[in-house]
N, C-alpha and C positions, 0 to 999 in steps of 0.2 A: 496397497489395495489388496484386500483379501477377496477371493471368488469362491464360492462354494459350490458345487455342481459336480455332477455324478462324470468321473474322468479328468476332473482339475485335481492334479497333487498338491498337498502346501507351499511346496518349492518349484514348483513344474516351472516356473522361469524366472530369469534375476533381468533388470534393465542396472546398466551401471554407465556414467558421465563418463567416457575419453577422448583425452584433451585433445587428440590427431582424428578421431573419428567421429565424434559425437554423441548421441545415445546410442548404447548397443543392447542389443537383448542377447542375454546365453540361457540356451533353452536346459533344463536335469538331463541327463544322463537318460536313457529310456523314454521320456515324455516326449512329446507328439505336438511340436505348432507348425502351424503352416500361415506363411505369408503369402497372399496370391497364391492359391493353388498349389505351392511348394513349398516342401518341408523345410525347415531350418535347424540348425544346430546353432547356429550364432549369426548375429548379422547386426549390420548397422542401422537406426528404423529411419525411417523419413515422412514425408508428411505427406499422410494419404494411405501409408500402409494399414491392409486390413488384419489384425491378429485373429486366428483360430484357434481357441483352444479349447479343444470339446467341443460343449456345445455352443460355446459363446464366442461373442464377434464382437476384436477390439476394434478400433478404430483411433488410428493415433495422429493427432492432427497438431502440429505446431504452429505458435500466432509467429507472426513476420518480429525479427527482431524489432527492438526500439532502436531509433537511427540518434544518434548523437552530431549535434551541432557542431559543423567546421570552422564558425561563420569568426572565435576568436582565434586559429591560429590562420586562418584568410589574414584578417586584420592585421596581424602580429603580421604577417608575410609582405601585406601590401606597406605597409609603415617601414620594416627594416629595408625594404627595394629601394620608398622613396630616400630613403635615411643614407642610402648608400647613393644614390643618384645625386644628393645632395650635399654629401662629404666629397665625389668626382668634382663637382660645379666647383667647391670653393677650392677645393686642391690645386683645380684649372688657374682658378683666377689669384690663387696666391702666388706658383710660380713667377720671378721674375723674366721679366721679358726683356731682353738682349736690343 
């Protein structure tokens, strides 16, 4: 995204994906954002932070992840339990009995 605006430098700030923190934003060298009222040099953003820079107001809002279905390795888990409960039964009833 480019911003144009009297006090946005070209590079006044970079957002970069890391893999332990999440999105982080690193502000240039001499530029000026504040999140909430307070300056930043670098930081992790989160959902609800307001960005300042200049005269303009980010606002960075993340959607709730997509949830990914359990429901075949449930399946898979409830099958190998019964599979095992059911290898004990016959095992029980194949030993001979004295």
């Amino acid at each position: 995204m480019i911003l144009e605006a009297p006090g946005i430098w070209p590079r006044h700030l970079r957002l970069d994906l890391d893999p332990g923190e999440g999105l982080v934003m690193s502000v240039e060298k001499g530029a000026i954002v504040t999140v909430g009222d307070e300056a930043v040099e670098r930081r992790r953003l989160r959902h609800g932070d307001e960005l300042r820079i200049g005269p303009v107001i980010l606002q960075f809002l993340v959607s709730p992840p997509a949830r990914r279905s359990l429901a075949i390795w449930e399946t898979a888990l409830w099958v190998l339990l019964a599979g095992m409960v059911a290898a004990q039964v016959l095992a029980a009833l194949w030993i001979p009995r004295d």
